[in-house]
Phi, psi and omega in degrees: 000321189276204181220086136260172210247148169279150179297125173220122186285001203269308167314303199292341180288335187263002167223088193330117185322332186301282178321284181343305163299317172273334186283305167326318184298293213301335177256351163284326193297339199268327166295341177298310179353272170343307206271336177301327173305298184299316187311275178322305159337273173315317168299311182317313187292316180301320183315292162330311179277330181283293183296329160336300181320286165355277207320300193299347195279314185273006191030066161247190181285122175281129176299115153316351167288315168295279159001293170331288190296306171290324166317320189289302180317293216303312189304280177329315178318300205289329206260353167283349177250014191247320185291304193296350190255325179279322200288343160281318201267330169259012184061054209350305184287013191232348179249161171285317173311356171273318171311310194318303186315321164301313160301305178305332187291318173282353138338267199318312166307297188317295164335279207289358156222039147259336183277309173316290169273008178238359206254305196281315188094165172273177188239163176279157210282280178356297172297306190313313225249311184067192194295000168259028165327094149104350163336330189236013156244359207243318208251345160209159192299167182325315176324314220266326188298309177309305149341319195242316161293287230271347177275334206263326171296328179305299181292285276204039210299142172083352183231069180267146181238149211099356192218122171292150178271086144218164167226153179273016192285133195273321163279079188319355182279319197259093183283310206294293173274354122017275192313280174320350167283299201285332183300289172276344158310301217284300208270132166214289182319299207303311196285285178071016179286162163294313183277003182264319182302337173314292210288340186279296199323301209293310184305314195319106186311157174094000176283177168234021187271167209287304170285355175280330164286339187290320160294313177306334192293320158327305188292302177290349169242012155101180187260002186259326179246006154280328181309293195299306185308329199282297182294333222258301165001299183300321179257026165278315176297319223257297190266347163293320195282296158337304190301291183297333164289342192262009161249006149332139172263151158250134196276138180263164168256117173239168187349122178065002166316097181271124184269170169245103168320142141003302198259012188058040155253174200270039183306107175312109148295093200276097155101033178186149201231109169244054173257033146247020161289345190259356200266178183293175178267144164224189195230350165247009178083005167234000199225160216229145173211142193302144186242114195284335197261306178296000192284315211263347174250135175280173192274117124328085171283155201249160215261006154174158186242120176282125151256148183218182175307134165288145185257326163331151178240024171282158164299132137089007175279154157228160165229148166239145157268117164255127159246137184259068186178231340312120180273133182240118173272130174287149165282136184332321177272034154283165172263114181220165169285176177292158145264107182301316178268011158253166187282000200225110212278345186237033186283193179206116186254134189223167178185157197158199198264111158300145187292160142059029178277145164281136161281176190012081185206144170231116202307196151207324174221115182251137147228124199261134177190170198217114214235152189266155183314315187293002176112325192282149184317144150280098193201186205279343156352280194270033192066020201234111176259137167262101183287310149201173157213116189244160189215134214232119166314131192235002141255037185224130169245137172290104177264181207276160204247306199224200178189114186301178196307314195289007180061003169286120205313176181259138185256151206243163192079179194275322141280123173336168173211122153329315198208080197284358188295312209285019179057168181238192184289011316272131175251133206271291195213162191164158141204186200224218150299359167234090208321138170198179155227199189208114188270148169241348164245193154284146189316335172279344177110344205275348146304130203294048180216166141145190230268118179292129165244152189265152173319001204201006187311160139227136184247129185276118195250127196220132187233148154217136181221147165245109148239137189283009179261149168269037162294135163251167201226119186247122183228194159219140182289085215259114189266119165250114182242155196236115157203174190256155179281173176040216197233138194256120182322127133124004180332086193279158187257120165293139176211120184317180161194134188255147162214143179237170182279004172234044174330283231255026187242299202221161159291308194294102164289004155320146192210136170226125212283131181286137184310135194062030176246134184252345171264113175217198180205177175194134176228144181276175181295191156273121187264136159251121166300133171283296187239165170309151157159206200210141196242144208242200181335160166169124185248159175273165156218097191281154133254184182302108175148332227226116165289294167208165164257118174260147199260117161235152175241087186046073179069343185258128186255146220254316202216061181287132123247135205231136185299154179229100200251121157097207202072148170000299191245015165238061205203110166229134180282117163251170179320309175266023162112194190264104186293138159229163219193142180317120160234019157173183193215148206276103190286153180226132176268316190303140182255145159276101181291147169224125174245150204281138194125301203283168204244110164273138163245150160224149165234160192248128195232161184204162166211072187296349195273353175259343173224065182308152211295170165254135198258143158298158172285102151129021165124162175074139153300165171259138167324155184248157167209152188205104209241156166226079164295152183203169203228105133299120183273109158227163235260113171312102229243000000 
């Protein structure tokens, strides 16, 4: 029921036990929460829904108070099951605003029954019951009567109607649970289960255990402020949890900090400073603020940094090879669990703060891959799919770009968002099977942008890999990136943007071939640009299967990119002969002014009988996609 993961040692070797051990605590407790809520929530409504009944069955007047209180159950329902569904789709550990979002949900739940028990009043015992005076003890069984007292005690402590306010209780303070004693004493025959006897004892005055006061306690401040009470918990817990993971230590790496390789050499970090990977999140790059996400993943330290000459022909560029591992991939015939937290059930996955990424700095040119100890590529050649590798600022939020017809935002980056107005996280870097890079300017330098990271960023590096060789396989992620320190004047600030052709129909970027067709297309709605600015580099992300994307800007297109199969590294010999798999797609350099108002379209073209889909391991096709990554230049705000 909760979402924790089954033990995979291969996963545990490709994600350091620390994180692994804090996303796992951290996701049960939060799933406990959650589900404890939604539990409570659902009790509440039924409670509810039952005295409603009472009331309408019987024509008596129904109290708005009652009304109330179900309206309030229903509300709690929906929105404990809108949180548990989100929190599934968007993965606790990958947006930051989903922590926010536990809170603000228990805000609200907290809200909608404190206004339930202090705002409506109570309503009179008299009024409430009218001419159906003794009615739930004469006009139903027993069952549905007790039922209705003991539910009418919860709202309404002290007021059952039909039972006189006296009690037969040795304690004259506690009246209140008395009554509801007497309530169930009088049915003990009727009812007669081992758990109502349960249920009389614990109410029953003279016990001393701990939950028999937590029910009286229930009783006596009613079910609206047991409910507040219950949330105002969650989100106590909730703001403990967060608090106590962002005080975790981290071992920091410093400057010239020689690490010990795998393989026992020494590798130099040469020419960076990573303490200010530790510091808190902020949000304008200069002032430091608690980061709810980055609290909970541990540091990738990188297993060594190369330096080399820059191809840029700009002044004051530098450049690094960051390696990221070594990841020991299982061979495709091992017996492993699924990965439940990838997109690929038989992928292997990691995810944390990446190490040595340069702070105060502005990239311009990144490229990502994934390579065997001896230098050579890791690709489908050799049986190794790069599903992704993505690397994501978690204190630069992407703001929003465009809007779909329904005038509802476009979630902006790279991951879907529940709630894309609140913008997403900026995605830095990446690549997938289709080897490329990522200009943040033009390829010669000489246009003014690229992508700021602040002295204090953390960036989060999250991988899925497949490998299809019956091989085991040791690889590394390698960021070779060209950048300048600090922000150079008049810079405009890049900011990735994702678009898929089906942005405004769904979250879900997934794409699936209509039944019994190898040929199709998928076109997007009509996009309005939000804002002035200039669209820089921008590649399609195909999967097998998929010819190209076309990039149109107010009818005109801007951008085909058309898939690329096969080749040196995308071409592997199998049972059936010789597989080839996207192995890039065709990049556009020139920028584009875009002004707010104008209309992007993309369409998608596919052909499985000339590129058949790419299969999971052990059956089923794999998903299709049809992505436009593109570099927005805007004036750095």
């Amino acid at each position: 029921m909760f979402s924790t993961q089954k033990s995979d040692p291969v996963r545990d070797q490709m994600q350091p036990k620390e994180a692994r051990k804090d996303s796992l605590r951290f996701n049960f407790l939060m799933n406990f929460i959650r589900w404890a809520e939604f539990a409570f929530s659902i009790a509440a409504l039924v409670v509810c829904a039952n005295i409603y009944k009472i009331f309408d069955n019987h024509q008596c007047s129904v109290p708005g108070r009652v009304t109330f209180n179900l309206a309030v159950a229903a509300v709690t329902v929906a929105l404990s099951i809108y949180f548990i569904f989100a929190t599934a789709t968007i993965k606790l550990r990958a947006i930051p605003y989903s922590f926010w979002l536990a809170l603000v949900t228990d805000i609200i739940f907290l809200a909608l029954w404190i206004a339930s028990g202090s705002l409506i009043g109570t309503y009179d015992c008299n009024a409430a019951c009218g001419d159906c005076t003794n009615y739930g003890l004469q006009h139903h069984s027993d069952f549905n009567a007790t039922w209705y007292q003991f539910s009418l005690a919860f709202f309404q402590p002290g007021c059952v109607c039909g039972i006189p306010k006296t009690t037969n209780s040795t304690n004259t303070s506690n009246t209140r649970q008395g009554l509801l004693s007497d309530v169930l004493l009088e049915k003990r025959a009727s009812i007669g289960s081992s758990a109502s006897r349960a249920g009389q004892s614990i109410v029953k005055n003279g016990s001393s255990s701990v939950f028999k006061k937590v029910i009286q306690a229930a009783i006596r401040h009613g079910l609206d402020w047991t409910m507040a009470a219950l949330f105002l918990m969650a989100l106590v817990v909730t703001g403990v949890l967060m608090f106590w993971y962002s005080k975790k230590k981290h071992p920091d790496t410093e400057e010239g900090m020689a690490i010990e390789g795998k393989d026992g050499r020494n590798n130099t970090h040469s020419g960076h400073s990573q303490n200010g990977l530790h510091e808190a999140r902020q949000h304008d790059h200069n002032a430091p603020a608690p980061s709810p996400l980055t609290a909970f993943l541990s540091e990738i330290k990188p297993f060594k940094i190369e330096t080399a000459p820059p191809k840029s022909p700009l002044k004051n560029v530098q450049r690094k090879r960051i390696f990221y591992g070594p990841y020991t991939l299982q061979p495709a015939n091992a017996k492993k669990a699924p990965n439940v937290s990838g997109m690929d059930p038989n992928s292997e996955s990691w995810n944390g703060i990446a190490g040595g990424i340069p702070l105060d700095s502005t990239l311009l040119f990144a490229k990502n891959t994934l390579e065997y100890e001896n230098g050579k590529i890791a690709d489908q050649a050799s049986g190794v799919y790069n599903h992704h590798v993505a690397f994501i600022d978690t204190n630069k939020f992407t703001p929003l770009f465009a809007s779909c017809p329904s005038s509802s935002a476009v979630s902006p980056g790279a991951v879907p968002s529940s709630m894309p107005s609140l913008g997403a996280p900026a995605v830095m870097m990446g690549a997938s099977e289709e080897i490329g890079s990522n200009a943040y300017s033009t390829p010669d330098g000489t246009f003014n942008s690229g992508f700021y990271i602040g002295k204090a960023d953390k960036v989060i590096m999250s991988g899925e890999v497949v490998n299809y060789s019956n091989d085991t396989k040791v690889i590394y992620a390698v960021s070779d990136v060209e950048f300048i320190p600090g922000r150079p004047p008049g810079s405009l600030d890049v900011q990735v943007q994702v678009l898929s052709v089906n942005q405004c129909e769904t979250k879900d970027i997934r794409l699936h071939a209509p039944e019994g067709k190898k040929a199709f297309s998928f076109q997007s709605q009509n996009i309005t640009v939000l804002n002035d600015g200039y669209i820089l580099s921008r590649r399609g992300h195909l999967h097998d299967g998929g010819v190209n994307i076309d990039f149109k800007v107010n009818g005109k297109t801007i951008c085909d990119s058309r898939a690329i199969y096969g080749g040196e590294k995308g071409s592997l010999k199998t049972e059936d002969g010789v597989w080839e798999t996207v192995s890039a797609t065709v990049e556009c350099h020139e920028p584009v002014k875009v002004s707010k108002g104008d209309v992007i379209t993309l369409s998608a073209h596919y052909d499985l009988e000339k590129h058949p889909a790419r299969k999971h391991t052990g059956g089923g096709m794999a998903e299709e996609m049809g992505i436009m990554s593109f570099n927005f230049a805007t004036e750095a705000k």
